[in-house]
C-alpha positions in Angstrom: 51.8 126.1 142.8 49.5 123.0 141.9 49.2 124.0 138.5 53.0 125.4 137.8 53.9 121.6 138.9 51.1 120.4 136.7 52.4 122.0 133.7 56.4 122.1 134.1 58.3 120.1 131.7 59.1 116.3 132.8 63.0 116.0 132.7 64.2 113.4 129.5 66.2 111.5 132.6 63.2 111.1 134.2 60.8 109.7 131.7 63.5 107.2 130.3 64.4 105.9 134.4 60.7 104.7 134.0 60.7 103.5 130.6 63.6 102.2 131.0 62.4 100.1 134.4 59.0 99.3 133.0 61.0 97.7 129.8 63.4 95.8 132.2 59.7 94.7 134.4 57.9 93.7 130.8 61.1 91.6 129.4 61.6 89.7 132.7 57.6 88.5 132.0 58.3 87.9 128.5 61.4 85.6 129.8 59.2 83.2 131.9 57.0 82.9 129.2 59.9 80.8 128.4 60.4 79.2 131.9 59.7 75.6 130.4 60.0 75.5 126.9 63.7 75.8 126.2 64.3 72.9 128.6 61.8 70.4 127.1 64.4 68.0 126.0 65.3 67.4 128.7 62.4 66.9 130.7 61.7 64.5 127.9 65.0 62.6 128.8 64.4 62.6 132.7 60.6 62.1 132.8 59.5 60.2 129.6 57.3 63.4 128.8 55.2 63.6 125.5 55.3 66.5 123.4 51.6 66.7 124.3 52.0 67.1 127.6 54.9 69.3 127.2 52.4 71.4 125.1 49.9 71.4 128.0 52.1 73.0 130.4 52.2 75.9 127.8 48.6 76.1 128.1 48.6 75.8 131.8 50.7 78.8 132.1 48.4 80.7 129.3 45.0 79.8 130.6 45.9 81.0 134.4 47.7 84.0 132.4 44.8 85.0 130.3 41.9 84.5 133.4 44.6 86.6 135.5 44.8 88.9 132.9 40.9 89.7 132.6 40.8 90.5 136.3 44.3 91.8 137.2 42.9 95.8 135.4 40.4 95.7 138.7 42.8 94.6 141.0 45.2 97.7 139.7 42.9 100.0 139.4 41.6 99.0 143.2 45.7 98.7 144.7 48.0 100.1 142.2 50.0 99.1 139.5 53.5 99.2 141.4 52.5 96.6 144.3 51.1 94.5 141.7 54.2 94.3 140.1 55.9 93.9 142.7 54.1 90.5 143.9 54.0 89.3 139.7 58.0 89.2 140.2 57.4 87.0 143.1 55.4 84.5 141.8 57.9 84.1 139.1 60.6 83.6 141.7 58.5 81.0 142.9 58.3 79.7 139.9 61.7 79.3 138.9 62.2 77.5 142.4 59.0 75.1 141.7 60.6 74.1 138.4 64.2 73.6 140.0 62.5 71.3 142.6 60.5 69.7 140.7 59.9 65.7 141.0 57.8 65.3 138.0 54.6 66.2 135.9 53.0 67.5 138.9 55.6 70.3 139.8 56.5 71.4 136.1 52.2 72.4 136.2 52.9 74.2 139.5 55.8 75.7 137.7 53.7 76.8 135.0 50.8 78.0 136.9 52.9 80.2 138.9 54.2 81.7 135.8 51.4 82.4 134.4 50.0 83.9 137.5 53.0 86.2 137.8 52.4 86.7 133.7 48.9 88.2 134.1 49.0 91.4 135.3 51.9 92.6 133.3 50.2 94.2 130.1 47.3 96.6 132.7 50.7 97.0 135.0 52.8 98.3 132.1 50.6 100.4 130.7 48.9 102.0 133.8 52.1 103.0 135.1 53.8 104.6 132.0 50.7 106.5 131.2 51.0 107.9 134.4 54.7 108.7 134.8 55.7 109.2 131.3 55.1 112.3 129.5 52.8 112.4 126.4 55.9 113.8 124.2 57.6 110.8 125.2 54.5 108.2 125.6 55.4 106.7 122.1 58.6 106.0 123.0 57.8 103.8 126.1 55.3 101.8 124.5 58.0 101.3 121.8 60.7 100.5 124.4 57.9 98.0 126.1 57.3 95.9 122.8 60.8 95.5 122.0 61.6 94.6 125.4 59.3 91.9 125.4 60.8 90.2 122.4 64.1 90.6 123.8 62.6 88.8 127.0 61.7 86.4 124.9 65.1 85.7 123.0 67.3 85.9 126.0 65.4 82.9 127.8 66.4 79.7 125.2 70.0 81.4 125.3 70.0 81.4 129.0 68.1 78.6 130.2 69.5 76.2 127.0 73.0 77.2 127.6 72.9 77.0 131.3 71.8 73.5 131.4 74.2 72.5 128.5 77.3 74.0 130.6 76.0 72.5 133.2 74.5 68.9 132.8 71.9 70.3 134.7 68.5 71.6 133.6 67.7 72.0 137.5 70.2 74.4 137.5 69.4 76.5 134.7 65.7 77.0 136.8 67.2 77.6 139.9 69.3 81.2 138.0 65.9 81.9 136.6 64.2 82.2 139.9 67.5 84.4 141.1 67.0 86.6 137.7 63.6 87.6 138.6 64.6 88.0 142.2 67.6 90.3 141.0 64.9 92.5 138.7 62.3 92.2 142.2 65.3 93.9 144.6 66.3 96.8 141.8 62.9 97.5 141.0 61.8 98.0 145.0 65.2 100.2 145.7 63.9 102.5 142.4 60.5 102.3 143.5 60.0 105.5 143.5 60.4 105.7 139.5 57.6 103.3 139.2 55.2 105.1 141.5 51.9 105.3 139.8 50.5 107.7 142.4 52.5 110.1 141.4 53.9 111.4 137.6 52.9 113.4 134.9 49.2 111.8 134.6 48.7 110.3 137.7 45.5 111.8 139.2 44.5 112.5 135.3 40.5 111.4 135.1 40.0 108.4 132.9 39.5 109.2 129.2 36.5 111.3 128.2 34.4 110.3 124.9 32.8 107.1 126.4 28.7 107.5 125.8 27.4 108.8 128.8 25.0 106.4 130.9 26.7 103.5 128.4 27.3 100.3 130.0 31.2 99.5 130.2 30.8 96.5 128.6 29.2 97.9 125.8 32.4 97.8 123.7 31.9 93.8 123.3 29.2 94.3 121.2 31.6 95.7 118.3 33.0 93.6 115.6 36.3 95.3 115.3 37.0 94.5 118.9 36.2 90.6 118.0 38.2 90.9 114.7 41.4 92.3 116.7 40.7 89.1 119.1 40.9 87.0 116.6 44.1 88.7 114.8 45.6 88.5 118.2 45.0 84.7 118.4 45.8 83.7 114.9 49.6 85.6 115.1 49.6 84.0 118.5 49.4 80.2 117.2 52.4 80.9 115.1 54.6 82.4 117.8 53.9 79.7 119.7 54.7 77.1 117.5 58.2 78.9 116.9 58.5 79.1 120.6 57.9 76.0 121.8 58.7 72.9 118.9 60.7 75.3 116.3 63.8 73.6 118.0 63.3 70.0 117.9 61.0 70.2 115.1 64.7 71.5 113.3 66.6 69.0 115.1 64.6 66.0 113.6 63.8 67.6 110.0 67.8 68.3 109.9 69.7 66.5 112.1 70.9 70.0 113.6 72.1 69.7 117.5 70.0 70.9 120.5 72.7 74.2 121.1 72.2 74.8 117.6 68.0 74.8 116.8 68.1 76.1 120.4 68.9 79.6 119.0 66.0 79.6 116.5 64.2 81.0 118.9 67.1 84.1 119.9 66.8 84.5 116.6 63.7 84.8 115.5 62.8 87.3 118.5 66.1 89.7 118.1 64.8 89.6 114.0 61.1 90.8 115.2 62.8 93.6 117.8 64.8 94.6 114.8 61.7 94.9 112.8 59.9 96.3 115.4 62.1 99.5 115.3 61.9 100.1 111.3 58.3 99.3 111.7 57.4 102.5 114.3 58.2 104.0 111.3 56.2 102.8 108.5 53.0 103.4 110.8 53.3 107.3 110.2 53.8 106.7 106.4 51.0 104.5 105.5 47.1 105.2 105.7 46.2 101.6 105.8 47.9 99.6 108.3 46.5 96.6 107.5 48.5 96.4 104.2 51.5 96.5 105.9 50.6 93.9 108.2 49.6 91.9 104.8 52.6 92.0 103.4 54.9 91.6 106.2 53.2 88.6 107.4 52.4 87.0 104.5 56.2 87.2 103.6 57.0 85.5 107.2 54.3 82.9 106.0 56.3 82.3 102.9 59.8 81.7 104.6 58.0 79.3 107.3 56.7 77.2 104.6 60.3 77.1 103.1 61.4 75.7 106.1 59.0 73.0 106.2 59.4 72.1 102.9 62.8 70.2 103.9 64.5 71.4 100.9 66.9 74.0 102.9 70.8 73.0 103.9 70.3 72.7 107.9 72.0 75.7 109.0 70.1 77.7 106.2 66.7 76.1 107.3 67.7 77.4 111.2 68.5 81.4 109.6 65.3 81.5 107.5 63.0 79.9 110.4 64.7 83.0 112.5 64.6 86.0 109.6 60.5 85.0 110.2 60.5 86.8 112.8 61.3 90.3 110.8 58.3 90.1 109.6 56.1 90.0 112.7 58.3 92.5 114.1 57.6 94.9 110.9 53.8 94.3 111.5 53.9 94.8 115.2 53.4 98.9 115.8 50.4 99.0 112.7 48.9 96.2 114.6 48.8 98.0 117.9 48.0 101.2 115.7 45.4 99.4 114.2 44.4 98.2 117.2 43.6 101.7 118.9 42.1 103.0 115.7 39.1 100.6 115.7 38.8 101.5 119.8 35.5 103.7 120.5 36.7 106.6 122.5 36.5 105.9 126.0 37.2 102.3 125.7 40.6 102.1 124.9 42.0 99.9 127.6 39.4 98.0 127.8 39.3 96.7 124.2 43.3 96.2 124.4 42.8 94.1 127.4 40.1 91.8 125.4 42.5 91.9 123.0 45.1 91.1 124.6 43.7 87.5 125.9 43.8 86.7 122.5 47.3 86.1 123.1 46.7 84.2 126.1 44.2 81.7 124.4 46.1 81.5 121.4 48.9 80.0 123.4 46.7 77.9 125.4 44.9 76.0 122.6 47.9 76.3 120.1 50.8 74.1 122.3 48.6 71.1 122.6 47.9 70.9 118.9 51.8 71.7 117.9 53.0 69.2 120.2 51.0 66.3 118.8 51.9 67.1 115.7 55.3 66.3 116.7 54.3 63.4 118.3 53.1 61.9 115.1 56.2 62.6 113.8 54.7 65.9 111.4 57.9 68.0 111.7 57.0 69.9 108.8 53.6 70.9 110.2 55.2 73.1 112.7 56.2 75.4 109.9 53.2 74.7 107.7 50.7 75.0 110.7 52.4 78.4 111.8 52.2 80.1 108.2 49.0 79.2 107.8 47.9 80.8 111.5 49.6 83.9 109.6 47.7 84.0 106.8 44.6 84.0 108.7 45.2 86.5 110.8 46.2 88.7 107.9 42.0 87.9 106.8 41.4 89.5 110.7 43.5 92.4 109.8 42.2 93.2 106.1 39.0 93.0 108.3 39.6 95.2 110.6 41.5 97.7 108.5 38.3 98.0 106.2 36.1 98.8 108.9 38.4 101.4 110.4 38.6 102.7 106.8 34.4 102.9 106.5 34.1 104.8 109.4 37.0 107.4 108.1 34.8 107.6 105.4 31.6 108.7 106.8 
């Protein structure tokens, strides 16, 4: 009986309930990454705030994010995946309401810490619970459905929060929906809890991965270059995108005297362009040998367009399209990235070298906002474009990198 169960197929309906929740989950995350940001102006109007310590509550939320992340993989691997997700949705309820209550500096950081704590186990959450529920047939398809979730996460929030405060007068406001979002995505998810269940699926009680050197320490996989390369990759791409996040918008406004609604959907844009490209590019990764020439060129060509923008030479509404038809190009590189990724993984170490990895994202955040902001504090507009195609270029070096070593060992 154990092994007919074992081996029956998992129903399509089934599989996609999961994805489908797990994508919801992911682009709620990717959402409050966005908690602050979109509402800077006018924390800048009501507090006196500084675009540097704007920038510093996008490293507050990153740093506590990126620690969280390195130790959430033992707290799921000790509790579970599903009541970990459970209490990440909480702590971004909370943080919506400690933004909407907010007094000053002091509770914006609160805000922002409890983000970023909600933030951190998301990526060993994800991925625990669809390679457990999810069928291997269908595995690519959930990890697809993830990314592109993620980026839509991302482009809803400027839209939402932005427009909410607009209609509003109210930035308070716009927080306050936020922290009934997540709480909306927190009720669904527990009444289809039973989707989510990592206990349980097509994988669940599966033994982790074999391959890994027998009597090797689990920490062995730091000694690697390619896993430091993919780091650094990771935190070079991640500089740019948080730039465009955080200072695309009134870097815009001030280079071409757009309005706030408009450079507030630079952002929108530039995330629904790298979903888009994200979707073309799960294709090209089964076409080409060496990923890291498509990552070249499609970053490179995002590179080229940023440093259009930054030029000053566009009409303003043409300078606002091309800052967002960037984003194609990240979204083309995405899938060879995390293909790329996984290829220069020793066997047995997968997850752990994506969660290293991963924290390049984190502290690419962290140490990128700061910079950014006081660039805009000293009145360098043009360096948010500049600085972001730049942070583009070098992490097409990491890439080129990496791709040659994966290629070396092919070799042998």
């Amino acid at each position: 009986m154990t092994t007919a169960t074992a081996s029956a197929p998992i129903p399509l309906r089934q599989d996609a309930h999961t994805i489908a929740l797990i994508g919801l989950a992911h682009g709620t995350s990717h959402f409050f990454h966005m908690l602050l940001p979109p509402l800077f102006p006018w924390f800048i109007r009501e507090f006196g705030l500084s675009y540097s310590e704007l920038g510093m509550l996008v490293s507050v939320f990153f740093i506590v994010s990126g620690v969280g992340q390195a130790l959430a993989g033992f707290v799921v691997d000790r509790v579970g995946a599903r009541p970990v997700l459970f209490l990440a949705l909480g702590c971004f309820v909370l943080a919506g309401l400690a933004a909407g209550l907010a007094q000053g500096y002091a509770g914006l950081v609160l805000a922002a810490a409890l983000a970023g704590l909600g933030n951190a186990p998301f990526h060993p959450v994800d991925f625990t619970i669809l390679n457990k529920r999810v069928s291997p047939a269908r595995l690519g398809h959930g990890f697809s459905v993830h990314g592109i979730s993620g980026n839509l996460g991302w482009a809803a929030a400027p839209v939402f929060l932005a427009g909410i405060a607009s209609a509003t007068g109210a930035w308070r406001t716009a927080a306050l929906a936020a922290a009934v979002l997540a709480a909306a995505v927190l009720v669904l998810l527990l009444w289809q809890r039973s989707a989510i269940d990592d206990r349980h699926g097509a994988r669940a009680g599966q033994a982790h991965a074999p391959g890994a050197q027998a009597g090797e320490h689990p920490m062995a996989f730091l000694r690697l270059p390619s896993v430091w390369l993919c780091f650094s990759f990771f935190f070079w791409s991640t500089c740019a995108l948080s730039a465009i996040q955080s200072f695309a918008s009134p870097a815009l406004q001030q280079m071409y005297g757009l309005p706030l609604s408009a450079t507030a959907l630079v952002v929108t844009g530039y995330m629904l362009c790298g979903a888009a490209g994200m979707v073309v590019g799960g294709f090209l990764v089964s076409r080409v040998a060496r990923l890291e020439k498509i990552i070249a060129i499609c970053l490179l060509a995002s590179a080229a367009l940023l440093v259009l923008v930054g030029s000053g030479v566009l009409p303003g509404m043409a300078a606002l399209a091309v800052a967002a038809l960037a984003g194609l190009g990240t979204g083309l590189a995405g899938p060879s990235r995390d293909m790329l990724i996984k290829q220069a993984a020793p066997p047995g170490a997968t997850g752990r070298v994506y969660g290293t990895v991963y924290s390049g994202l984190d502290i690419g955040f962290a140490l990128a906002a700061p910079v950014f902001g006081a660039l805009l504090d000293h009145g360098q507009t043009g360096g948010i474009f500049h600085g972001s195609a730049l942070a583009l270029a070098l992490g097409v070096v990491s890439a080129a990198l990496v791709g040659g070593g994966v290629a070396a060992r092919k070799g042998r």
